[in-house]
N, C-alpha and C positions, 0 to 999 in steps of 0.2 A: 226254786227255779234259779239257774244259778245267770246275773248280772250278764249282759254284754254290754262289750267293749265299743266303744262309739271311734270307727275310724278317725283317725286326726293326721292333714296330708302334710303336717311339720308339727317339730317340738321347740320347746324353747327351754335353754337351760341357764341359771343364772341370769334371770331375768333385773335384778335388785344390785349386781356386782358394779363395783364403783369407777371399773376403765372406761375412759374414752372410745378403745378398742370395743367394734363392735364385728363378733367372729360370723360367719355366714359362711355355710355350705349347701351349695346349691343341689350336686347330685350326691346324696350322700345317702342314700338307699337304693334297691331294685324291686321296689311294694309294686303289686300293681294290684290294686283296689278290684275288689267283687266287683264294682260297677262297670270296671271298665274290661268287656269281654269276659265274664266269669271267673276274673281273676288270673287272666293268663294271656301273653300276645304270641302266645301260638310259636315258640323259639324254646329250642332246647335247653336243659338247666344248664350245660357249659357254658352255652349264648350269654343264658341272665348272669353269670358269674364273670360275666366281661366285663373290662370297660367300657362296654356301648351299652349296656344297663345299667352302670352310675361307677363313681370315679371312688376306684377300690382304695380301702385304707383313708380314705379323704375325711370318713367322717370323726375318724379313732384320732386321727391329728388335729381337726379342728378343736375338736373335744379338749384334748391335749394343752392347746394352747391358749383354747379358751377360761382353763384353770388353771395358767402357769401365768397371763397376762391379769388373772382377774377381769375376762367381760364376759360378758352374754354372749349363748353361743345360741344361733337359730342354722336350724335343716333340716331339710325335706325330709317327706317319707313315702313316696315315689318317684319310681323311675325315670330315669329320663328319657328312656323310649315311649312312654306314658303320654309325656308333654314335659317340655324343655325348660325348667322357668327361666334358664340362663340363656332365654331366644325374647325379642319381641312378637306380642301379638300377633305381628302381621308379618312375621320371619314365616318363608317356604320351608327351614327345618324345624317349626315348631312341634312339630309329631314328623316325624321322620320314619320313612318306609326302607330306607335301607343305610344302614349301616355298618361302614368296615367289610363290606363281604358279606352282612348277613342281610336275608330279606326279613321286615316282620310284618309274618301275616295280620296280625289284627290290627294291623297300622294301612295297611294294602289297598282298603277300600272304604279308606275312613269317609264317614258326612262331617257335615257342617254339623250338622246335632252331638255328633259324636266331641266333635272338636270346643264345643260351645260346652256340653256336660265338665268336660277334662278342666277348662279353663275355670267354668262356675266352684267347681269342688274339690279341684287342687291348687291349681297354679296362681289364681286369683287371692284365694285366702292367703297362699303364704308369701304373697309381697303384701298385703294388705299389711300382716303381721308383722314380717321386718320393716314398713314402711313406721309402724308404731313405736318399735323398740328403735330404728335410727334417731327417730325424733324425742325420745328419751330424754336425750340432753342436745345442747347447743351447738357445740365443740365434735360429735362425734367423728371417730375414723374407721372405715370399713376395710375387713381384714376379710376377703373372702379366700377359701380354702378349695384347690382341687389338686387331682392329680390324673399322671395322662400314663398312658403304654407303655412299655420302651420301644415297641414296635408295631407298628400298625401291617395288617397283610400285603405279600407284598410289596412293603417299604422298606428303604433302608432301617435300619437301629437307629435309636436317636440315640444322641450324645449325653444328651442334657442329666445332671443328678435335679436340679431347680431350676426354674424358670419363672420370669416375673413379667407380668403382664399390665400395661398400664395404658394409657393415651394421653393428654394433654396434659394433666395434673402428673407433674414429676415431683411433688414434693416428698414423696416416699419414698419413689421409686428408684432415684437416682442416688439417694445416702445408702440404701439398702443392696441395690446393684453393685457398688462400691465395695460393701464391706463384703459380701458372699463373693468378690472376684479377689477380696484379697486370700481366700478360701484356700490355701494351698490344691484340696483335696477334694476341687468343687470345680464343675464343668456345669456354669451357670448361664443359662436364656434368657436374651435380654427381648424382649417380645418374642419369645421361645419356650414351647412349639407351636405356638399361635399367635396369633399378631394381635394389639392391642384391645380394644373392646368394639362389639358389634350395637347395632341403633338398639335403644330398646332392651339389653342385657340388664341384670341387675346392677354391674357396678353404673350403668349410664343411669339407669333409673334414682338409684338411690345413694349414692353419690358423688356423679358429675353434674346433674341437673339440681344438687343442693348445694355446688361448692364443697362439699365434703372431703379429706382426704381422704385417698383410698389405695389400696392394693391388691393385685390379685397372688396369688402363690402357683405353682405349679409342679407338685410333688413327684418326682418317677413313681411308679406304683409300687416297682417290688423292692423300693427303700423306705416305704410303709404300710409291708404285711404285715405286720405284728404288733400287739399294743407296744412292746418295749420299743421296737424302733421308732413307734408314734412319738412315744415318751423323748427318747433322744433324738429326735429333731427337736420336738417343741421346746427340751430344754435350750438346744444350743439358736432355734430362731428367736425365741422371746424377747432377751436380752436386744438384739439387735435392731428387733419390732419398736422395741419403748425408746430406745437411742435417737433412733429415725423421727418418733415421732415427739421425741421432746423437743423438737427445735420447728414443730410446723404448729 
């Protein structure tokens, strides 16, 4: 009888590596778990192949840089139409019924039971889990990884090749915003294409609520479709990563 696989709603890789750097990606799959509706939120495969089912290329780069900085790299492995874990609890977009232009049905008539299930067996575990590996060491700095459209429906094009996301805590963000603007060949976001961090997100959770350094990244998607392109970003952000952060 051949073994089954025990769902698991995040991995962790290089749990034991010695950076301060601790890499996090939040949407870094499109899983949607047997449990939740049979395995399917009722949206066509192009739908789930978007980025409003998890931030394409996001996770090939966290990967990336999480073995070119030496740290641990923690992410999901459900959807973010599923349940958001880059939302707080009591966020109205914690499961989100429409997105970008599309509706999702098995998000449309969600209950509280439904919403309480998601939370108990995905989203819960895997801040429990990076809340473990942040606390690892002392000193850690949170390097979370995503990446956006170039165009949402609709909307104009965005500009952006990176964007860099932060709020109060400028100790990263401001030496790192510096060097990618001196970027010749770089059309860089400075709370771009999103503004800071929401109540309840993981960088608020796990470290602005510990003093932590942190940063968020915001990758254009189709400058990392491909492992190679993963690979040269991570090559060329690394160096810049560790620069930043030996001085905080």
């Amino acid at each position: 009888m051949p073994t089954r696989i025990m769902y698991q709603p995040y991995h962790i890789e290089g749990a034991a590596r010695p950076s301060r750097w601790l890499v996090t990606c939040d949407h870094a799959r499109n899983t949607v778990p047997d449990f939740v509706n049979g395995g399917s939120l009722g949206i066509a495969p192009e739908d789930m192949a978007r980025h409003i089912a998890y931030d394409v290329g996001a996770e090939g780069l966290a990967r990336a840089l999480a073995d070119t900085l030496a740290a641990p790299l923690i992410a999901t492995n459900f959807s973010r139409l599923v349940i958001d874990p880059n939302r707080g609890e009591d966020d109205p977009t914690l499961v989100m019924k429409l997105y970008d232009g599309t509706v999702i049905p098995a998000n449309r008539h969600v209950t509280d039971e439904d919403v309480a299930l998601r939370l108990n067996r995905l989203y819960r575990p895997y801040h429990t889990a990076l809340a473990d590996l942040a606390a690892r060491r002392a000193d850690t700095a949170i390097l979370a990884v995503h990446s956006f459209t170039p165009q949402l429906r609709n909307r104009p094009p965005r500009p952006w090749h990176i964007g860099l996301l932060y709020a109060a805590d400028t100790r990263l963000a401001r030496p790192l915003l510096a060097r990618l603007r001196a970027e010749p060949d770089l059309c860089t976001g400075d709370n771009e294409p999103y503004g800071g961090h929401l109540p309840g997100d993981s960088i608020a959770r796990h470290a602005i609520a510990h003093g932590r350094p942190n940063i968020l990244i915001e990758l254009r998607n189709d400058l990392i479709a491909t492992p190679a392109q993963q690979q040269a970003w991570a090559a060329r952000l690394a160096p810049m990563l560790d620069e930043a952060l030996a001085h905080v």
